[in-house]
C-alpha positions in Angstrom: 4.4 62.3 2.8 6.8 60.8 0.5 4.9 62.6 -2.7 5.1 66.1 -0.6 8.5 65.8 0.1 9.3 64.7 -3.7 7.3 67.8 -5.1 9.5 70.3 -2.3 12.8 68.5 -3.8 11.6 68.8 -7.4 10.3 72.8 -6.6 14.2 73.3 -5.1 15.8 71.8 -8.3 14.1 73.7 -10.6 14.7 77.0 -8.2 18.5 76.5 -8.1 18.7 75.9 -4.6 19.1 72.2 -3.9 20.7 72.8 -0.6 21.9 70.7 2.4 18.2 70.4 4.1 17.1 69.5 0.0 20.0 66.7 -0.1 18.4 65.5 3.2 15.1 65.3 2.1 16.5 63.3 -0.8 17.7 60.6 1.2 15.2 60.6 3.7 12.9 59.6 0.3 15.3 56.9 -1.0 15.9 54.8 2.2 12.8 55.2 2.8 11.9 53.4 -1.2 14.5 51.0 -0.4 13.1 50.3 3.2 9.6 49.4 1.3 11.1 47.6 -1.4 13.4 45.0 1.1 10.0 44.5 3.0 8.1 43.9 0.0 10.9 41.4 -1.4 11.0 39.8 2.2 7.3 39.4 2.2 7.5 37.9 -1.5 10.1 35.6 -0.5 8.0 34.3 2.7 5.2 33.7 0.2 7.0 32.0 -2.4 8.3 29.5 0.7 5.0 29.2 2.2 3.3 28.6 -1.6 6.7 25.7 -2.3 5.8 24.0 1.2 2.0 23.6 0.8 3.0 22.1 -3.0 5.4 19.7 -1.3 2.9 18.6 1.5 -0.1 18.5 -1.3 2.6 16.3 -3.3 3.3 14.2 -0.3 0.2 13.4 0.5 -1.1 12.7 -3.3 1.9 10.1 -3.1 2.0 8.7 0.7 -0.3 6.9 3.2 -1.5 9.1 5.9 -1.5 6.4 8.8 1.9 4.8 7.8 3.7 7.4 5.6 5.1 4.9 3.2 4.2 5.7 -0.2 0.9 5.0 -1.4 -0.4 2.8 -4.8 -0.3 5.9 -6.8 2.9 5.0 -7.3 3.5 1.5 -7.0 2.8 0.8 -11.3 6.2 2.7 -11.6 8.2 1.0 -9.3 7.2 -2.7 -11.0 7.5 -1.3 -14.1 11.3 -0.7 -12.5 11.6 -3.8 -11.4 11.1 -5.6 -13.9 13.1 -3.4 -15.9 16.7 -3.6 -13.9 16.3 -6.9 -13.7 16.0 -7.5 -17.5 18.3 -5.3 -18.2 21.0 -6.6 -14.9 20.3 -10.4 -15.5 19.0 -10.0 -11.6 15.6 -11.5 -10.7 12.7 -9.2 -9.6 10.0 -10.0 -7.3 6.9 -8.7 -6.3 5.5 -9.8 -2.9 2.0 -9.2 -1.8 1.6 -9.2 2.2 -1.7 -9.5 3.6 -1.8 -9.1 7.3 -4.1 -12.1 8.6 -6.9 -12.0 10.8 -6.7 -7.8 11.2 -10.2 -7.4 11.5 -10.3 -10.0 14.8 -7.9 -7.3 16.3 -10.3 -4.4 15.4 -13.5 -6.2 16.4 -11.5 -7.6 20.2 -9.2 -4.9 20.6 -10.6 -2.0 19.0 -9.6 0.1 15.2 -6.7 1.7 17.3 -5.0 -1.0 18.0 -5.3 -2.5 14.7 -4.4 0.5 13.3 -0.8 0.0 15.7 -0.9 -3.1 14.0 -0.9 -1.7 10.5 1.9 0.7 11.5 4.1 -1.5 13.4 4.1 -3.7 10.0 5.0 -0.9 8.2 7.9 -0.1 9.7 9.4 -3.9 10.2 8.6 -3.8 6.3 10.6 -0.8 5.6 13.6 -1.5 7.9 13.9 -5.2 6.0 13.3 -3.2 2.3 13.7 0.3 2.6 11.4 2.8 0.2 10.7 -0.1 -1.6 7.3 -1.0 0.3 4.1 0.5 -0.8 0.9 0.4 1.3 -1.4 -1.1 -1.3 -4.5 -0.4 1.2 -6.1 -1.9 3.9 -4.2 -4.4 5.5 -2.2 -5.3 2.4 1.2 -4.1 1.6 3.6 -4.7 -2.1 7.4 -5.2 -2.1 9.2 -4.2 -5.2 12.3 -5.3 -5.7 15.6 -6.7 -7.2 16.8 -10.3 -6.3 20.5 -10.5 -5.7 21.8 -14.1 -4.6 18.6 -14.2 -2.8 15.5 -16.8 -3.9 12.2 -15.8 -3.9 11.2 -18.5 -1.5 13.8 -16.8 0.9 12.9 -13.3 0.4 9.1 -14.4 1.2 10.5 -16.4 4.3 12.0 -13.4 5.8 9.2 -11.4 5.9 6.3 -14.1 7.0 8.8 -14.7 10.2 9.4 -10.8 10.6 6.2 -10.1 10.7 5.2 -12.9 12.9 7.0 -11.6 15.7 4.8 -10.6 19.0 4.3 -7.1 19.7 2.5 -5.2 22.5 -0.5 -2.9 21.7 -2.4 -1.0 24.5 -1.0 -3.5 27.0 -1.8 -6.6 25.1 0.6 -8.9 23.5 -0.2 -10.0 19.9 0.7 -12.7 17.9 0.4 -11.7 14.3 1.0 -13.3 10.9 0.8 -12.7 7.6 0.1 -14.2 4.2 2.5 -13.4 1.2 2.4 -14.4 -2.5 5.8 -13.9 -4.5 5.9 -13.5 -8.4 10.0 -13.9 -9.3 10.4 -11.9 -13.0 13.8 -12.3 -14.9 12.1 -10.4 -18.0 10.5 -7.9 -18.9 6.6 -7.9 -17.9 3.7 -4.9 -17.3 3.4 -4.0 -13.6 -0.4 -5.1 -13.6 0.4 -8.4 -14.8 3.1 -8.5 -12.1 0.6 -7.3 -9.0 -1.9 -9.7 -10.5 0.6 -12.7 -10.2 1.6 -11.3 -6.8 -2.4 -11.8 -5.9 -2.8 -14.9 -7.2 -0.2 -16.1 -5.3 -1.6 -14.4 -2.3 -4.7 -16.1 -2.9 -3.0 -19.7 -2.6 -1.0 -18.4 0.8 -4.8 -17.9 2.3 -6.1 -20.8 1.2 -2.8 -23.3 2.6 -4.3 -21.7 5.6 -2.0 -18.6 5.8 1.2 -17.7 7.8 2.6 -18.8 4.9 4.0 -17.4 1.9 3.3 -18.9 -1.8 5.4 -18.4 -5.3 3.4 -18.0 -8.1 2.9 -20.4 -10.8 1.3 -20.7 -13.8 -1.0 -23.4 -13.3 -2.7 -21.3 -9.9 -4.4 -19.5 -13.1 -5.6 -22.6 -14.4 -7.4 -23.3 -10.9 -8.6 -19.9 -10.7 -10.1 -19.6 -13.9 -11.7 -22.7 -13.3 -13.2 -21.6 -10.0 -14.6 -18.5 -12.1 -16.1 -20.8 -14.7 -18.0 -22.9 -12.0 -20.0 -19.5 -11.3 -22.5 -19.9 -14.3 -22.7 -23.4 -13.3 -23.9 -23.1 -10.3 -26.7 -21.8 -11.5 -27.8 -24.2 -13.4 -26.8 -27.0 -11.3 -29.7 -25.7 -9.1 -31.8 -26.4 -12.2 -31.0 -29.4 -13.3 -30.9 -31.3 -9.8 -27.5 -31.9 -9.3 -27.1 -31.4 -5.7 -27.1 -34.6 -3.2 -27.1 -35.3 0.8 -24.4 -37.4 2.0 -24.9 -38.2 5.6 -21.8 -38.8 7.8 -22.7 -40.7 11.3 -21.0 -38.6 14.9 -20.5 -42.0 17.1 -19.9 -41.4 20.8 -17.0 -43.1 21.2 -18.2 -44.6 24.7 -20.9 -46.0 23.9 -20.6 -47.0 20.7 -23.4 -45.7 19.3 -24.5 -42.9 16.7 -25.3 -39.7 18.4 -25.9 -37.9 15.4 -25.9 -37.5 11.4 -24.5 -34.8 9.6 -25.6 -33.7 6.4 -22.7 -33.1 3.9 -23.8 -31.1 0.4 -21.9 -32.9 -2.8 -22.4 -31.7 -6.4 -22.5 -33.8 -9.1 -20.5 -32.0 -11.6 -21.5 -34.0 -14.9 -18.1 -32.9 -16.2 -15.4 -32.7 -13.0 -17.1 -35.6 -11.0 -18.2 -35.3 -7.2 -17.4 -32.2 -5.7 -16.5 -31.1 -2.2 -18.2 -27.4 -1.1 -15.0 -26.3 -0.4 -14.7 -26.4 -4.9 -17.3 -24.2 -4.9 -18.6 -22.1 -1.8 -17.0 -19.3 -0.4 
């Protein structure tokens, strides 16, 4: 219709006779161009939204956890390469604290995956209202908090959060008691994220084994321990080898009468180099 009414406007033109019902015509055609052109723009513009929301969400996602929406460890090199960063360049002291939620799979094995799952949210948020966007959900049930010391010490930075997150809570009509673990690494220059998260874990490591609900700074000599408990690996091995394992036997007396109800068995290794050792040196 539009092309047929053109080709009558253009056939009146060249005629000499673009009258009133011509000049009509003529603006029938243009609002009607216009009309098609402000739906077209309109429809562009919806599109352009709709393709700039479903980048954001796509972004948000790439850079968030799903079940807590704090941000995720895609991030988390950045923000301790910040850290220890401003605090170099502030005189302030960074820290890095690693929080492991204890015990999280007794709550999914007695109460179910939801409920720890409530778990893992409700420790997010306590996390975020003590340190903001600077927590990270590092996976699982383990969580990383970036950020600059003020008057602050790193023993009472850890503090806060082991008795924040040891508060009770109620999940599907049960009331937990939960706890955490936390290892601290305190940074006044400047040092490489992944040396800073491995610090963090290391000291995590020595908050588990003091029997947890407990926070521990790191130090240097925790490597020396750990790297020891690595090098006992190969030894074990040949330990089995070379006979070096021995029965202690520790008598049970019933204290009533007196006697010895039983014996138990007690595994030692004679380490030729480190002495006797205990299984808790080196068994899982």
């Amino acid at each position: 219709a539009v092309f047929a009414t053109a080709a009558l406007l253009a056939a009146a033109a060249t005629r000499g006779a673009f009258d009133r019902t011509a000049a009509v015509l003529l603006t029938v055609v243009v609002s009607s161009v216009l009309v098609r052109q402000s739906w077209t723009l309109a429809d562009n513009r919806a599109l352009g939204s709709s393709l700039r929301r479903t980048v954001e969400d796509l972004e948000h996602q790439a850079t968030h956890d799903s079940l807590t929406g704090l941000s995720n460890r895609g991030g988390l090199h950045a923000q301790g390469d910040r850290a220890g960063g401003d605090s170099a360049s502030t005189g302030d002291t960074g820290a890095v604290c690693f929080v492991d939620i204890d015990h999280l799979k007794v709550i999914n094995d007695t109460l179910g995956h939801r409920a720890g799952d409530e778990l893992i949210r409700e420790t997010a948020v306590r996390l975020a209202e003590l340190f903001g966007d600077a927590v990270t959900r590092f996976g699982g049930d383990e969580f990383v908090v970036t950020v600059v010391l003020s008057d602050a010490s790193g023993d009472a930075l850890a503090g806060q959060i082991v008795s924040r997150l040891s508060e009770p809570l109620e999940i599907d009509g049960h009331r937990v008691h939960p706890s955490c673990s936390v290892g601290i690494v305190v940074v006044d220059t400047v040092v490489a994220s992944e040396e800073l998260l491995r610090r963090a874990d290391v000291a995590l490591y020595q908050a588990k084994a003091l029997g947890r609900n407990c926070a521990a700074l790191y130090r240097p000599e925790l490597d020396t321990g750990l790297m020891a408990d690595l090098d006992l690996g190969p030894e074990l091995r040949r330990a089995i080898d070379r006979d070096e394992f021995t029965l202690v036997y520790q008598p049970i007396v019933d204290l009533q009468t007196r006697r010895t109800a039983k014996v138990e068995a007690l595994l030692r290794w004679q380490h030729p180099d480190r002495g006797l050792l205990a299984p808790d040196l080196f068994l899982e």
